[in-house]
Structures are given as C-alpha cells and as structure tokens.
MMTF fields as JSON, N, C-alpha, C and O atoms, coordinates in Angstrom:
{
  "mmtfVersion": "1.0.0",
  "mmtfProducer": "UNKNOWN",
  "numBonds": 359,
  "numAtoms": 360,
  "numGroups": 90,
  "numChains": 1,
  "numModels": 1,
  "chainsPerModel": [1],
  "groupsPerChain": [90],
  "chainIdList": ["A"],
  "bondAtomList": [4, 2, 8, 6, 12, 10, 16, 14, 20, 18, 24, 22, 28, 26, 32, 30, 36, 34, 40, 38, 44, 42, 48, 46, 52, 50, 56, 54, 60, 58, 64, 62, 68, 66, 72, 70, 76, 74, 80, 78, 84, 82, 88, 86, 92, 90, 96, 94, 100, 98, 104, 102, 108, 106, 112, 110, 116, 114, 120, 118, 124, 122, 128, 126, 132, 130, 136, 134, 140, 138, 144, 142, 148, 146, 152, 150, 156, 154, 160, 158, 164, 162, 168, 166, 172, 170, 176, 174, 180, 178, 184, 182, 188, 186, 192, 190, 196, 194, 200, 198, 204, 202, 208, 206, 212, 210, 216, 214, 220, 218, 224, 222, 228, 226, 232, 230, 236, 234, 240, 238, 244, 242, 248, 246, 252, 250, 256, 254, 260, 258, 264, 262, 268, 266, 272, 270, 276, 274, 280, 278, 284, 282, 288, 286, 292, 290, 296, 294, 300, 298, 304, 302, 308, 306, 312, 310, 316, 314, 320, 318, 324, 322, 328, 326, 332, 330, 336, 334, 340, 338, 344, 342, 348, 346, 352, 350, 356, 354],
  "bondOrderList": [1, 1, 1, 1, 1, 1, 1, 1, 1, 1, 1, 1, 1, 1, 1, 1, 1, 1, 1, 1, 1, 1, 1, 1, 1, 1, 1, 1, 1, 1, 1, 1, 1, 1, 1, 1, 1, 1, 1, 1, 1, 1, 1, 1, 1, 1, 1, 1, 1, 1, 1, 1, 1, 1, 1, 1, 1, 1, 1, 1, 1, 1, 1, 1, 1, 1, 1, 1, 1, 1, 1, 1, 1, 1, 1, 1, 1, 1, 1, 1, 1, 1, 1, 1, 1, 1, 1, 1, 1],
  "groupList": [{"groupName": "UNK", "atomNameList": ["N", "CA", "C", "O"], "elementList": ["N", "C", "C", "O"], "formalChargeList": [0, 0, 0, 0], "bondAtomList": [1, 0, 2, 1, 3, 2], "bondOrderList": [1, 1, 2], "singleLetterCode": "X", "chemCompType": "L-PEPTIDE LINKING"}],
  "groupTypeList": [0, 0, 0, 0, 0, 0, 0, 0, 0, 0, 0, 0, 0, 0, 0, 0, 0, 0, 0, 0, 0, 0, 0, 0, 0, 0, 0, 0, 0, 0, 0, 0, 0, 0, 0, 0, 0, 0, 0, 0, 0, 0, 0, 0, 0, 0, 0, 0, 0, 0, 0, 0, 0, 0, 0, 0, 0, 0, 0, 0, 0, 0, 0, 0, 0, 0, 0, 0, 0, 0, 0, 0, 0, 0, 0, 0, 0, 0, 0, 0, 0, 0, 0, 0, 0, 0, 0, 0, 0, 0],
  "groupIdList": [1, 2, 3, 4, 5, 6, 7, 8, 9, 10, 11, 12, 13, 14, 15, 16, 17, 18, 19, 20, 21, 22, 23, 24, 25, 26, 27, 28, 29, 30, 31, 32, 33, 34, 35, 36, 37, 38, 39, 40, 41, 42, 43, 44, 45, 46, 47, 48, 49, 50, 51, 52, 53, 54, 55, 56, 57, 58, 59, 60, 61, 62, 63, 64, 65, 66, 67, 68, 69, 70, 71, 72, 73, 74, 75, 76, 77, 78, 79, 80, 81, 82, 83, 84, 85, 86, 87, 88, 89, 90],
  "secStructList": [7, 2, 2, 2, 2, 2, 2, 2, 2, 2, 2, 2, 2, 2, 2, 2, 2, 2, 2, 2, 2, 2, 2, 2, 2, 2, 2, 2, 6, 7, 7, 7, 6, 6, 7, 7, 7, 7, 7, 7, 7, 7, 6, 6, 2, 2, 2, 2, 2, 2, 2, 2, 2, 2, 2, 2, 2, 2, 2, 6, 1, 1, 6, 6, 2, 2, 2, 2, 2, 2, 6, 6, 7, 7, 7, 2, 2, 2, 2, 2, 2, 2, 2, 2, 2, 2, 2, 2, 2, 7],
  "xCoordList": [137.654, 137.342, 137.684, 136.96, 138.807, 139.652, 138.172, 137.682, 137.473, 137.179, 135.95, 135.367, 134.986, 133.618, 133.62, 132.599, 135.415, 135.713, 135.41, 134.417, 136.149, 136.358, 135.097, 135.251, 133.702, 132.338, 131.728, 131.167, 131.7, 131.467, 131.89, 131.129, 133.493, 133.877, 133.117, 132.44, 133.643, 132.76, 131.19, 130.993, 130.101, 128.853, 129.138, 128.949, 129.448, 129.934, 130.029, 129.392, 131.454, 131.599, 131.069, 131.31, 130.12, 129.078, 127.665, 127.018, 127.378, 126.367, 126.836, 126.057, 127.953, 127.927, 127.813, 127.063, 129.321, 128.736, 126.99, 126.468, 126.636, 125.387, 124.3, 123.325, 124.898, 123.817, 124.453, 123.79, 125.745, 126.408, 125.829, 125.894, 125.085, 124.939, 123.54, 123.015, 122.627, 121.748, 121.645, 121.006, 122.192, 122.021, 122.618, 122.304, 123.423, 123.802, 122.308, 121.73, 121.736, 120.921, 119.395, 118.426, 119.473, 118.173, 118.565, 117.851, 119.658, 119.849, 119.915, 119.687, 120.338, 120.333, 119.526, 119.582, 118.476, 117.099, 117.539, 117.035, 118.817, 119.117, 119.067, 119.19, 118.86, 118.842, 119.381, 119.691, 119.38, 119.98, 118.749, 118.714, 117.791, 116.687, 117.159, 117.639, 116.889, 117.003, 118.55, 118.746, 119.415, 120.682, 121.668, 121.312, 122.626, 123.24, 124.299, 124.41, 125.091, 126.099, 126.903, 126.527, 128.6, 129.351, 130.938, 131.741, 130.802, 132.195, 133.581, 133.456, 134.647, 135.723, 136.567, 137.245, 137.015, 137.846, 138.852, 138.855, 139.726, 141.746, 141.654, 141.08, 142.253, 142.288, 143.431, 143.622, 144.298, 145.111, 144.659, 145.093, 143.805, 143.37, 142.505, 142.264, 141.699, 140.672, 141.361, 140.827, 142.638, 143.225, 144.055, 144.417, 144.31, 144.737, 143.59, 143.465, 142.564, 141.103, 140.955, 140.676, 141.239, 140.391, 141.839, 141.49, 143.291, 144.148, 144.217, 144.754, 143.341, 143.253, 142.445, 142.695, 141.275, 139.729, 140.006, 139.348, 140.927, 141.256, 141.963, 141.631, 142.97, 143.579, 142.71, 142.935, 141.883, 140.784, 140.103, 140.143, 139.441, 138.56, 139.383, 138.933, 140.685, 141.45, 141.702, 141.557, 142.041, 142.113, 141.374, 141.687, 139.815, 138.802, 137.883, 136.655, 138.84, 138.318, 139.553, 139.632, 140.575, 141.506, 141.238, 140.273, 142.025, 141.753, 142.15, 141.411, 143.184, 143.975, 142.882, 142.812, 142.11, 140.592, 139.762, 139.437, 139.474, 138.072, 139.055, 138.307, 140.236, 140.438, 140.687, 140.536, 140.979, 141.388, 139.899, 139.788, 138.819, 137.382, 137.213, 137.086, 137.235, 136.606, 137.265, 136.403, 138.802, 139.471, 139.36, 139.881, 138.546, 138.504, 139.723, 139.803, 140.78, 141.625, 142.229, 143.279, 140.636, 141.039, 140.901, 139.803, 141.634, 141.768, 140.796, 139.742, 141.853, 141.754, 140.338, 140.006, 139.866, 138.207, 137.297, 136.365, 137.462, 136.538, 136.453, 135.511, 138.427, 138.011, 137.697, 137.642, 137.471, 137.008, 135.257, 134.708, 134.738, 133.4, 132.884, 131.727, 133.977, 133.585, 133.475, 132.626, 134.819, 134.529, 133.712, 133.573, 133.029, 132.094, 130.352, 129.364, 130.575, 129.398, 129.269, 128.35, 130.405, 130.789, 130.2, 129.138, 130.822, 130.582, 128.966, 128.843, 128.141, 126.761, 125.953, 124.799, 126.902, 125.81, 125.958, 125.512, 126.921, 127.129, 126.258, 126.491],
  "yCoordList": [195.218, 194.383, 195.089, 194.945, 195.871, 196.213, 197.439, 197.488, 198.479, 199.034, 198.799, 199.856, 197.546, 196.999, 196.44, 196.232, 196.066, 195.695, 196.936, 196.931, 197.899, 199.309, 199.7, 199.883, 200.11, 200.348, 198.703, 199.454, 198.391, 197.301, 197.4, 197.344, 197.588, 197.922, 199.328, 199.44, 200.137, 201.46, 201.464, 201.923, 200.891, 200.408, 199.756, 200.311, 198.926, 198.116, 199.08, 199.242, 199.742, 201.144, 201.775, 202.269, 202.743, 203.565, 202.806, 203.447, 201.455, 201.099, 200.658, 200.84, 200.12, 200.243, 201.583, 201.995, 202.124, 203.61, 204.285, 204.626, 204.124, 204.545, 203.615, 203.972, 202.352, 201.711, 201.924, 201.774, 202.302, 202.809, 204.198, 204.6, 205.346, 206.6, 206.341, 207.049, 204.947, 204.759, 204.346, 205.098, 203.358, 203.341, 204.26, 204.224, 205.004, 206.499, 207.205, 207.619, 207.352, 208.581, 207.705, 208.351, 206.056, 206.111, 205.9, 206.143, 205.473, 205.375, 206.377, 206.449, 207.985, 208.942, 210.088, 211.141, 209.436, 210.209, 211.779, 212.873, 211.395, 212.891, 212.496, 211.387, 213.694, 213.038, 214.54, 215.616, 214.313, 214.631, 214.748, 214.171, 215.611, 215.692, 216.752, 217.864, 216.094, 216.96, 217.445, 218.338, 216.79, 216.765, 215.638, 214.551, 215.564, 214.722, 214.511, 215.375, 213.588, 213.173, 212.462, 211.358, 213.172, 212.94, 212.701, 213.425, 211.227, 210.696, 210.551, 209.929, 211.033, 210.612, 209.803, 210.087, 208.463, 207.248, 206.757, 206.313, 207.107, 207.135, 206.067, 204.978, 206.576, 205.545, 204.58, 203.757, 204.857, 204.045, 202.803, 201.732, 202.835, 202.171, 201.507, 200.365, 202.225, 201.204, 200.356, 199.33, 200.589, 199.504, 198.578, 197.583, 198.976, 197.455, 196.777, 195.937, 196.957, 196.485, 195.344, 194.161, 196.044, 195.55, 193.99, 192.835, 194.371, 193.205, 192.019, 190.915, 192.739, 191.601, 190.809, 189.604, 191.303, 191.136, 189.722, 188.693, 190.1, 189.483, 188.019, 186.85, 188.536, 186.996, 186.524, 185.314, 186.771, 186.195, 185.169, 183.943, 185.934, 184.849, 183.713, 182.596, 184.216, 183.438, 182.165, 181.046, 182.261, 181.129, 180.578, 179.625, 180.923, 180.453, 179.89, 179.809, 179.519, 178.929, 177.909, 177.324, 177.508, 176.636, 175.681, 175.562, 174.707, 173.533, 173.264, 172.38, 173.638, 173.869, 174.521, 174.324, 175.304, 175.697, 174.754, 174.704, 173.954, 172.785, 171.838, 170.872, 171.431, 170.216, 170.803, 169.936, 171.815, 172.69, 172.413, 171.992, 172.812, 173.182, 171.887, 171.593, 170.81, 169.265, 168.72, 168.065, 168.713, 168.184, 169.345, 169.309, 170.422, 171.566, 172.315, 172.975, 171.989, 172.464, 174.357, 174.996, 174.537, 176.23, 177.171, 177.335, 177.751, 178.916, 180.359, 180.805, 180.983, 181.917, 182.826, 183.88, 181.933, 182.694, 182.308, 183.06, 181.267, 181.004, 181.393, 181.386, 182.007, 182.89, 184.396, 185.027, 185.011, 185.959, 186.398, 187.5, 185.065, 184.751, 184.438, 184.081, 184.612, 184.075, 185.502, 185.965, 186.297, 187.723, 188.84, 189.878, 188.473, 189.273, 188.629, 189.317, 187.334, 186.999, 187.971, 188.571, 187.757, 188.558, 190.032, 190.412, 190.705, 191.527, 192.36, 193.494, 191.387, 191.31, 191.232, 191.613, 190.586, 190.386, 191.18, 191.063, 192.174, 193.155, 194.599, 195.43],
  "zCoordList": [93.62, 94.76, 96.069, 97.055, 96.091, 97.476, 97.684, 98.812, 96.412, 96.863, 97.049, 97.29, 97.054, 97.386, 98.687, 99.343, 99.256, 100.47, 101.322, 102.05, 101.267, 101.986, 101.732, 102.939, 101.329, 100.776, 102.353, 103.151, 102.493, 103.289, 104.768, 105.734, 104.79, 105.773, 106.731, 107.753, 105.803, 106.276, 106.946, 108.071, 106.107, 106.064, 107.955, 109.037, 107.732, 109.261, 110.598, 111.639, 109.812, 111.439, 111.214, 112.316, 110.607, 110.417, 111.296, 112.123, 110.96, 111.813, 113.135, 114.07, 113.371, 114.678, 115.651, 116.535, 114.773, 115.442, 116.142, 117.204, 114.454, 115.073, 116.075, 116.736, 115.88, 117.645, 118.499, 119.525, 118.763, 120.124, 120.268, 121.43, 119.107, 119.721, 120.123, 120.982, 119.309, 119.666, 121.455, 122.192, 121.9, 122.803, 123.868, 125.058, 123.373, 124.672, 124.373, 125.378, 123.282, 123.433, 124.169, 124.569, 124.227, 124.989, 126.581, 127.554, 126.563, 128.125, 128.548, 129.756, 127.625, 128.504, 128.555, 129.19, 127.412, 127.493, 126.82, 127.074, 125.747, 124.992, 123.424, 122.905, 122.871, 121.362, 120.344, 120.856, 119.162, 117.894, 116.774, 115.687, 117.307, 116.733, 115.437, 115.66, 113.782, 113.153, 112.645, 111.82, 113.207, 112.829, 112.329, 112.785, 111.656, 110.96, 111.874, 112.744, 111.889, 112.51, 111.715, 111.322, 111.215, 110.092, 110.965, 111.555, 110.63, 111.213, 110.206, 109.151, 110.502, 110.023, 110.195, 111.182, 109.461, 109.515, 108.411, 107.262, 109.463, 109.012, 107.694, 107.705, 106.752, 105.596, 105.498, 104.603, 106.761, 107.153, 107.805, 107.382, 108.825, 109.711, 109.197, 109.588, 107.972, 106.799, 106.196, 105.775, 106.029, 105.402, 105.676, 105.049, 106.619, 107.907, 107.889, 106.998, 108.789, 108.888, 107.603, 107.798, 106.053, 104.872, 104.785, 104.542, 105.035, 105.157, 106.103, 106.009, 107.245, 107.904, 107.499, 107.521, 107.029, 106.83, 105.486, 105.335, 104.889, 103.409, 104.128, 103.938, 104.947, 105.471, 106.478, 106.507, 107.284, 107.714, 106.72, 106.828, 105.686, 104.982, 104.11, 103.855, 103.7, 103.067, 104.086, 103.593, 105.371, 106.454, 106.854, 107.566, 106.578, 107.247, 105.786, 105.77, 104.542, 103.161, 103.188, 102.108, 104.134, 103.684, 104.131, 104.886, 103.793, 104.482, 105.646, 106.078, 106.658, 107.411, 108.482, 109.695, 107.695, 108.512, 109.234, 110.42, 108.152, 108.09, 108.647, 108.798, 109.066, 109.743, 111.008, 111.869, 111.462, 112.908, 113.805, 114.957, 112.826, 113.255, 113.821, 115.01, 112.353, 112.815, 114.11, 114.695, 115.026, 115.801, 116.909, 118.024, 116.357, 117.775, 118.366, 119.401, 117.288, 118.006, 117.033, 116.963, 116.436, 116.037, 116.838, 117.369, 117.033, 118.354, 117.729, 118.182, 116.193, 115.255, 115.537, 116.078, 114.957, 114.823, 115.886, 116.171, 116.471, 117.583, 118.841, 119.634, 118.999, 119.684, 119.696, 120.752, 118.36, 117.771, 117.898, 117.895, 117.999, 117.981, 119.194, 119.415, 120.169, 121.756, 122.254, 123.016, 121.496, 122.029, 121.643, 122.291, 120.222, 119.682, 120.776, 121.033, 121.111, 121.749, 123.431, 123.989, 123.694, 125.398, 125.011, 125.504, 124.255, 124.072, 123.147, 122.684, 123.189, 122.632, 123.829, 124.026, 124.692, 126.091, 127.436, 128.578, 126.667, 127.625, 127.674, 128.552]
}
C-alpha cells in the first residue's frame, strides 16, 4: 500500500512539475525540444508527504469530519482547498 501511495505521490510532483515547466516555456517562448528532463525527490520528504497524506484521508473518513463539515465549523481541509483554489487562479 505505502508503495502504490509513493507511485501516486510521485505521478502528482512529476505532473505538476511538468505544467510549471510548461508554463515557463510558453510564457517565455523557450523550449526543450528533443530532450528529457529527469528530476530528483528526497525520499525523506516523500515520506513525510505520504504520512501526512495517510492522516489527511484518515480525518477526512471520520466522523468528527462529517459533523465539523455539516456545522461549518472545519477549518483542516477547507482551508487547504481555499488555498489550492487561490493558487489555481493565480
């Protein structure tokens, strides 16, 4: 499981990565014609990422979840989702 998590994770920063080089290379009218681009990522830092990632979904399947949501008063993820939106519209 931990390693279909980390296979996922990776997949994730690999595509972001690559729409961030996407959009440097059209805003700046340069490109990587014909070449590969091979990133390296700390297996330390993958695995913080994959523990948080685990107590994330574990909190957001409890119940403690679903009554926070219904009374509005969950902070956790919503404001996680306020800052992934800011940052979509930037």
């Amino acid at each position: 499981m931990t390693d279909e998590i980390k296979d996922q994770i990776n997949d994730i920063i690999e595509g972001e990565i690559q729409n961030n080089i996407n959009e440097y290379i059209e805003k700046e009218g340069k490109g990587f014609k014909g070449q590969e681009l091979k990133v390296n990522v700390n297996e330390e830092e993958l695995n913080r990422l994959v523990k948080v990632y685990k107590k994330m979904n574990k909190y957001r399947k409890s119940p403690l979840f679903a009554v926070k949501t219904m009374d509005n008063t969950e902070k956790i993820v919503s404001e996680m989702i306020e800052e992934l939106k800011k940052d979509s519209t930037e």
